[in-house]
MMTF fields as JSON, N, C-alpha, C and O atoms, coordinates in Angstrom:
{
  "mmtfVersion": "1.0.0",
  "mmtfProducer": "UNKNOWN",
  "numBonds": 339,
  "numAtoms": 340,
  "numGroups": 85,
  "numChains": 1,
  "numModels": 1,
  "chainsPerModel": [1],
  "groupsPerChain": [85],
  "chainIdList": ["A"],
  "bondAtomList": [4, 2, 8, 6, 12, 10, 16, 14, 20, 18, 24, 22, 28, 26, 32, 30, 36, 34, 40, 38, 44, 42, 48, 46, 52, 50, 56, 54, 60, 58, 64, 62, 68, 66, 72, 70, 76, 74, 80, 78, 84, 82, 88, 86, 92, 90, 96, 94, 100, 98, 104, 102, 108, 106, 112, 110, 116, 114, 120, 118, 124, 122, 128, 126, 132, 130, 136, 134, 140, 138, 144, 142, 148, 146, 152, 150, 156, 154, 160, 158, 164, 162, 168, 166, 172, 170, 176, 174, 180, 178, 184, 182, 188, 186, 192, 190, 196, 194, 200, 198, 204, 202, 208, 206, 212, 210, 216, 214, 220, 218, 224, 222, 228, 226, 232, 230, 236, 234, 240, 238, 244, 242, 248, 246, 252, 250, 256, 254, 260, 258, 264, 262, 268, 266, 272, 270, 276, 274, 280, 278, 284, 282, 288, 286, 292, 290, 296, 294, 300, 298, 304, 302, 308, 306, 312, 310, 316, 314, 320, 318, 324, 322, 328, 326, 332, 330, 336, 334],
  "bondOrderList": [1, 1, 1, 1, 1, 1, 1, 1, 1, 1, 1, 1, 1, 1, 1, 1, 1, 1, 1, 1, 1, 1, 1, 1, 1, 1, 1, 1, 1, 1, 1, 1, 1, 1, 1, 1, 1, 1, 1, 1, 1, 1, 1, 1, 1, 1, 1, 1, 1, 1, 1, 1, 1, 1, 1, 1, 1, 1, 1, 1, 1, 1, 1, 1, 1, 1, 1, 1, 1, 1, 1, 1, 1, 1, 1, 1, 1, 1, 1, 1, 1, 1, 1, 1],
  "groupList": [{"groupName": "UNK", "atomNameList": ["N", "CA", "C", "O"], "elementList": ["N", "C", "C", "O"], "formalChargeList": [0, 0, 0, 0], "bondAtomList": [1, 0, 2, 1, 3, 2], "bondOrderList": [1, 1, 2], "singleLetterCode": "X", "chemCompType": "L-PEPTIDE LINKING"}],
  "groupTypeList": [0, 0, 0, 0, 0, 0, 0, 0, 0, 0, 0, 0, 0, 0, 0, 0, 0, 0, 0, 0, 0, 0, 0, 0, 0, 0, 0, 0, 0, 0, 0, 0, 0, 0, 0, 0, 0, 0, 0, 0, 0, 0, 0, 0, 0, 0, 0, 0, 0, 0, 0, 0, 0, 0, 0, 0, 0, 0, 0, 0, 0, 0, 0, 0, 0, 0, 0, 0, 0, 0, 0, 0, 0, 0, 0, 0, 0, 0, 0, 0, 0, 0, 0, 0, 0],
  "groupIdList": [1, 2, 3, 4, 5, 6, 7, 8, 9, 10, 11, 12, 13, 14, 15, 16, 17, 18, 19, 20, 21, 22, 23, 24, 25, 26, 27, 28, 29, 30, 31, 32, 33, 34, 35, 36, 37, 38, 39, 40, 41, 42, 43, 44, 45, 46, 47, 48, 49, 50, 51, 52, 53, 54, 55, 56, 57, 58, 59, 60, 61, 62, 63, 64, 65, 66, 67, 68, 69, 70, 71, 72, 73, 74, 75, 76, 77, 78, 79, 80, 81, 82, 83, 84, 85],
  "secStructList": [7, 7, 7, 1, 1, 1, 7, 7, 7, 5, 2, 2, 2, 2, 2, 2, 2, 2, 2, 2, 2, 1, 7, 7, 3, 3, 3, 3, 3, 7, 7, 1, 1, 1, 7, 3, 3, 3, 3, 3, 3, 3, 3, 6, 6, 3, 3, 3, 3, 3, 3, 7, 7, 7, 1, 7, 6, 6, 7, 5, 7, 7, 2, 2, 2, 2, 2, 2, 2, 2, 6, 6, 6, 6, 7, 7, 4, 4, 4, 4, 6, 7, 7, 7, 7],
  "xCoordList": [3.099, 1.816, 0.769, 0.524, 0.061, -1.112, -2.204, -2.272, -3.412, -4.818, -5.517, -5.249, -6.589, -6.904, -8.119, -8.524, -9.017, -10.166, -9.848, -10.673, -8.962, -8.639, -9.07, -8.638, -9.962, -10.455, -9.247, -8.553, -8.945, -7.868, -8.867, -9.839, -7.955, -7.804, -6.899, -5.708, -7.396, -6.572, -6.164, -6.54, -5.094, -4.128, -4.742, -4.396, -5.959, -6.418, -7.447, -7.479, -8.382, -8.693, -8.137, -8.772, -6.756, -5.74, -5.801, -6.305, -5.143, -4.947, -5.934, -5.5, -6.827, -8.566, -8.621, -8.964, -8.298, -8.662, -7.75, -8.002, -6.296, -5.126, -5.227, -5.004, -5.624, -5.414, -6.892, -6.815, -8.176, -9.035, -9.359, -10.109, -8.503, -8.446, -7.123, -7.073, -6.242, -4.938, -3.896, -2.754, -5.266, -4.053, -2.739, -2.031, -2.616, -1.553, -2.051, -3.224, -0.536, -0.763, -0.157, 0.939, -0.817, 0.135, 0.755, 0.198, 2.092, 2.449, 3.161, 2.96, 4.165, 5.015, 5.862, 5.623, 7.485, 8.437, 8.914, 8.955, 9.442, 9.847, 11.043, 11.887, 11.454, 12.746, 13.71, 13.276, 14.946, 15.507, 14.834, 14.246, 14.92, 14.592, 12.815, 12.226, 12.463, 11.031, 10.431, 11.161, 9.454, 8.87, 8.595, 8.071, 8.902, 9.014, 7.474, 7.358, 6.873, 5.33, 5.787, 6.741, 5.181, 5.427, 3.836, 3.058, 3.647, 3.134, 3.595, 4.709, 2.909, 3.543, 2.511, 1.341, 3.106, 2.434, 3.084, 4.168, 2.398, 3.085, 2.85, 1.669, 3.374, 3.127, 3.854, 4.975, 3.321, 4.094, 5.38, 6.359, 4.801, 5.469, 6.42, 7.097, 6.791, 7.786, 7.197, 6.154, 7.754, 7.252, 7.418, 7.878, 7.36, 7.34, 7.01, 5.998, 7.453, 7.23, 7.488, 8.263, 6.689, 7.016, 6.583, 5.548, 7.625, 7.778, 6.822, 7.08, 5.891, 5.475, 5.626, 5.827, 5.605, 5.19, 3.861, 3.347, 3.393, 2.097, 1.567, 1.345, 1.272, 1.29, -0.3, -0.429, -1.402, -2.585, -3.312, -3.221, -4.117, -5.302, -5.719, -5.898, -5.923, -6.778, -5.969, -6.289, -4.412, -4.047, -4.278, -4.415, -4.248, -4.834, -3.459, -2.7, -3.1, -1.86, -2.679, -3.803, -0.88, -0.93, -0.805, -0.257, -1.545, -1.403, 0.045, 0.264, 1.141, 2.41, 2.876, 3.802, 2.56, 2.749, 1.948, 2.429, 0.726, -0.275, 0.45, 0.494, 0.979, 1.903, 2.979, 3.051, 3.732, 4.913, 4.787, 5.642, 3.488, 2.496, 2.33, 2.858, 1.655, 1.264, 2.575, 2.941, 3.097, 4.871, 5.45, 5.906, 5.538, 6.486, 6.147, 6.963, 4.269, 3.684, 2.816, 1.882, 3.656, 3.383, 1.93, 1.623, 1.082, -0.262, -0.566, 0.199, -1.574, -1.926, -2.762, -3.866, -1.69, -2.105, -4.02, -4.917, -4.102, -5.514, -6.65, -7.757, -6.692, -7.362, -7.878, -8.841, -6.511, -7.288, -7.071, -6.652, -7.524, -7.944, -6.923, -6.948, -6.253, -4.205, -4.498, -4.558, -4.771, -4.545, -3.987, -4.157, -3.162, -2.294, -3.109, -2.543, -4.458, -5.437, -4.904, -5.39],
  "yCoordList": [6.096, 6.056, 6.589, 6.147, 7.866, 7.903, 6.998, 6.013, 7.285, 6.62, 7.603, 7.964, 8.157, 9.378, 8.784, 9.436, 7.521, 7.415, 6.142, 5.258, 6.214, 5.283, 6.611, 7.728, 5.803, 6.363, 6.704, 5.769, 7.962, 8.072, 7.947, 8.579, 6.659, 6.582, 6.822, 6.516, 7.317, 7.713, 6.345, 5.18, 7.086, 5.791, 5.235, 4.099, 5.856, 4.735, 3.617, 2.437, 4.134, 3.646, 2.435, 1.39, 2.446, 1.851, 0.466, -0.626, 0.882, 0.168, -0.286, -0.532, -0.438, -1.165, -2.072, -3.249, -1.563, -2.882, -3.941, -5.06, -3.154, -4.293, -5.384, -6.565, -4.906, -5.449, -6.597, -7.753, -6.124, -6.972, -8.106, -9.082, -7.601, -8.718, -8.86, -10.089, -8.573, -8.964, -9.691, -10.149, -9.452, -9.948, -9.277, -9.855, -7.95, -7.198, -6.558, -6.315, -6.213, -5.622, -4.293, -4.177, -2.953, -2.036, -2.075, -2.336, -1.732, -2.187, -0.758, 0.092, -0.358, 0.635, 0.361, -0.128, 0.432, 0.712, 1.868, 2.883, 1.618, 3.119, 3.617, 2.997, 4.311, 4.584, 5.528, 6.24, 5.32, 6.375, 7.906, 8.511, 8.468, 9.752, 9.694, 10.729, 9.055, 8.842, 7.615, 6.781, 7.314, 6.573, 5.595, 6.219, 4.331, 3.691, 3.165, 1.995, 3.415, 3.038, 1.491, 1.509, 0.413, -0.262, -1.455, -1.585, -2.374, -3.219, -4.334, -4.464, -5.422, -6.83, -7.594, -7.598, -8.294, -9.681, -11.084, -11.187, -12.19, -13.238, -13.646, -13.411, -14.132, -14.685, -15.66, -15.658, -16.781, -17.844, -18.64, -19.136, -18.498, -18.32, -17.802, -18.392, -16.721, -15.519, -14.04, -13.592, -13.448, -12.624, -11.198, -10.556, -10.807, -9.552, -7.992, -8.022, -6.889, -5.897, -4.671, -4.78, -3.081, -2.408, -1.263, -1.375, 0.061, 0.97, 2.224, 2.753, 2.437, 3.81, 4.893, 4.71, 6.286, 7.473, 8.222, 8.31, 8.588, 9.383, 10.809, 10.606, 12.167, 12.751, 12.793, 13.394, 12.162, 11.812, 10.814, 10.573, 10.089, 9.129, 9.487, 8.696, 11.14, 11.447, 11.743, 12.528, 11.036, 12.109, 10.729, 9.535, 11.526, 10.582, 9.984, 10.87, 9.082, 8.217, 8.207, 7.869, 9.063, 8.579, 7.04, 6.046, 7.298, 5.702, 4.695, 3.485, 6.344, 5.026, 4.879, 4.068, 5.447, 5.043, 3.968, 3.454, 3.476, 2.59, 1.218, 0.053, 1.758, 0.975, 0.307, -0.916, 0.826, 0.502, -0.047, -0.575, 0.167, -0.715, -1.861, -2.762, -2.163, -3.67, -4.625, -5.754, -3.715, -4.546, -4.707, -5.83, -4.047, -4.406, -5.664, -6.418, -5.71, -6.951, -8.155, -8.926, -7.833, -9.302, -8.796, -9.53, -7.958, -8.168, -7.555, -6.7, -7.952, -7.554, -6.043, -5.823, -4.925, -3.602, -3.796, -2.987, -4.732, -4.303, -4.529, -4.207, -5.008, -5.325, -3.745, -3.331, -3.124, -1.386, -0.326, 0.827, -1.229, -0.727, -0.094, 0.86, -0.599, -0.275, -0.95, -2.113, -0.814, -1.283, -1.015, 0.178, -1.663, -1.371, -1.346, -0.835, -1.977, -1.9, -0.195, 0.18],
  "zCoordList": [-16.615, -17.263, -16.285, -15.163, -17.064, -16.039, -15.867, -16.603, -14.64, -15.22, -14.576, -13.43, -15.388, -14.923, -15.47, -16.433, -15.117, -14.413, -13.17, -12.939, -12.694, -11.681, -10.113, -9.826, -9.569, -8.346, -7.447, -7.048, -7.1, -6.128, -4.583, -4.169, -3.969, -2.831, -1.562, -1.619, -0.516, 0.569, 1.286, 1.155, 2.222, 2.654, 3.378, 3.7, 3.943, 5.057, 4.048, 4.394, 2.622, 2.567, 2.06, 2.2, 1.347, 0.953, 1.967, 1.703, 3.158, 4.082, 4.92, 6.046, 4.806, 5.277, 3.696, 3.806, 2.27, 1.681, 2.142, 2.588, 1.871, 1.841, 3.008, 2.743, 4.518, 5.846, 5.516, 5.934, 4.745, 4.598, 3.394, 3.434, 2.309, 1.634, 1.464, 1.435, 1.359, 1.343, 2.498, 2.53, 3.587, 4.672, 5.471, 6.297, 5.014, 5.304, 6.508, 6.791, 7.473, 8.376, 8.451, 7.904, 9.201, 9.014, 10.479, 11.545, 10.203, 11.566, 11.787, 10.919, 13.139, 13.328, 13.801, 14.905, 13.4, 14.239, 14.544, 13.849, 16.083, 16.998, 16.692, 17.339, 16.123, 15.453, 16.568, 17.474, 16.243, 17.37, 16.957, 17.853, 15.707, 15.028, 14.712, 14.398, 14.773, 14.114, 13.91, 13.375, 14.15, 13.604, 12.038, 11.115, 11.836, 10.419, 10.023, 10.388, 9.71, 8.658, 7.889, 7.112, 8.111, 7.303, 7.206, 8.152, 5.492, 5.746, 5.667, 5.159, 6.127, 6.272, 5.855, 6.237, 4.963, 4.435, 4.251, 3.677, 4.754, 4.234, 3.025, 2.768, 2.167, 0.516, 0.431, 0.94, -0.29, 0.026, 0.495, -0.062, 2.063, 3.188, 3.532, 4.373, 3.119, 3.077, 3.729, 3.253, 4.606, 4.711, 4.109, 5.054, 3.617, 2.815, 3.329, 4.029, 3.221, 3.962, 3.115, 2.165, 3.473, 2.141, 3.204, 3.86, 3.343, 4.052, 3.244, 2.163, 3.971, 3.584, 4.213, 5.414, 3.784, 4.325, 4.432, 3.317, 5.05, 5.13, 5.725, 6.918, 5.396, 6.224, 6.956, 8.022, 6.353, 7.148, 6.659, 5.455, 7.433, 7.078, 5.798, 4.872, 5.751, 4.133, 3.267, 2.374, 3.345, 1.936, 1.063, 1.332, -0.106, -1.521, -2.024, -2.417, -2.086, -2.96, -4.336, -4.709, -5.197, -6.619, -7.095, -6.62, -8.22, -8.728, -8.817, -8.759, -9.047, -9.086, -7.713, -7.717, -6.175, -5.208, -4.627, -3.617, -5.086, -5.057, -5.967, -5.574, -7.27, -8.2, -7.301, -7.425, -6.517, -5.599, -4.333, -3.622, -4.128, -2.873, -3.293, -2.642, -4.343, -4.506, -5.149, -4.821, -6.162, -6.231, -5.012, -4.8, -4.312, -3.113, -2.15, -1.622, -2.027, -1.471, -2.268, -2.045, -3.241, -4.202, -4.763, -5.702, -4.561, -4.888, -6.364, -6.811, -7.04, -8.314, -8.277, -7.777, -9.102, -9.246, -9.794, -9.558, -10.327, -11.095, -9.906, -10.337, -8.487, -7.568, -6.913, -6.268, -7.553, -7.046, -8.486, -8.592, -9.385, -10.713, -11.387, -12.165, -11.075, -12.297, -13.124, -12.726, -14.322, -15.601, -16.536, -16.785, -17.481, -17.99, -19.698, -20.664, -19.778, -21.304, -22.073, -23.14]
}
């Protein structure tokens, strides 16, 4: 499903809401081949974690990778205007 008046946001700004109201951290692991992108959240008391890719601060995430962001860390898509109306 598209939403094509849903504000596309970039990953950083993504990750400045999530780390400030969500509590998530972006963290990095050092990989033998590369580097792993990931965030971390606790949710009731579990910790939870959801691997991204990025090729800069400004690229813009589609809505269903934003969709697969907030499923993966428990959080509600409509907090960054996913609606399903």
């Amino acid at each position: 499903m598209t939403y094509p008046l849903v504000p596309m946001l970039t990953f950083e700004e993504i990750a400045v809401k999530l780390q400030s109201e969500h509590n998530c951290e972006l963290k990095q692991l050092d990989g033998d081949s590369f580097p792993v992108t990931y965030f971390e959240r606790n949710h009731n008391g579990a910790r939870i974690q959801c691997p991204v890719t990025f090729s800069s601060k400004e690229e813009v995430l589609t809505p269903n990778t934003l969709r697969y962001i907030c499923r993966r860390l428990k959080i509600n898509p409509s907090d960054f205007g996913l609606h399903l109306d």
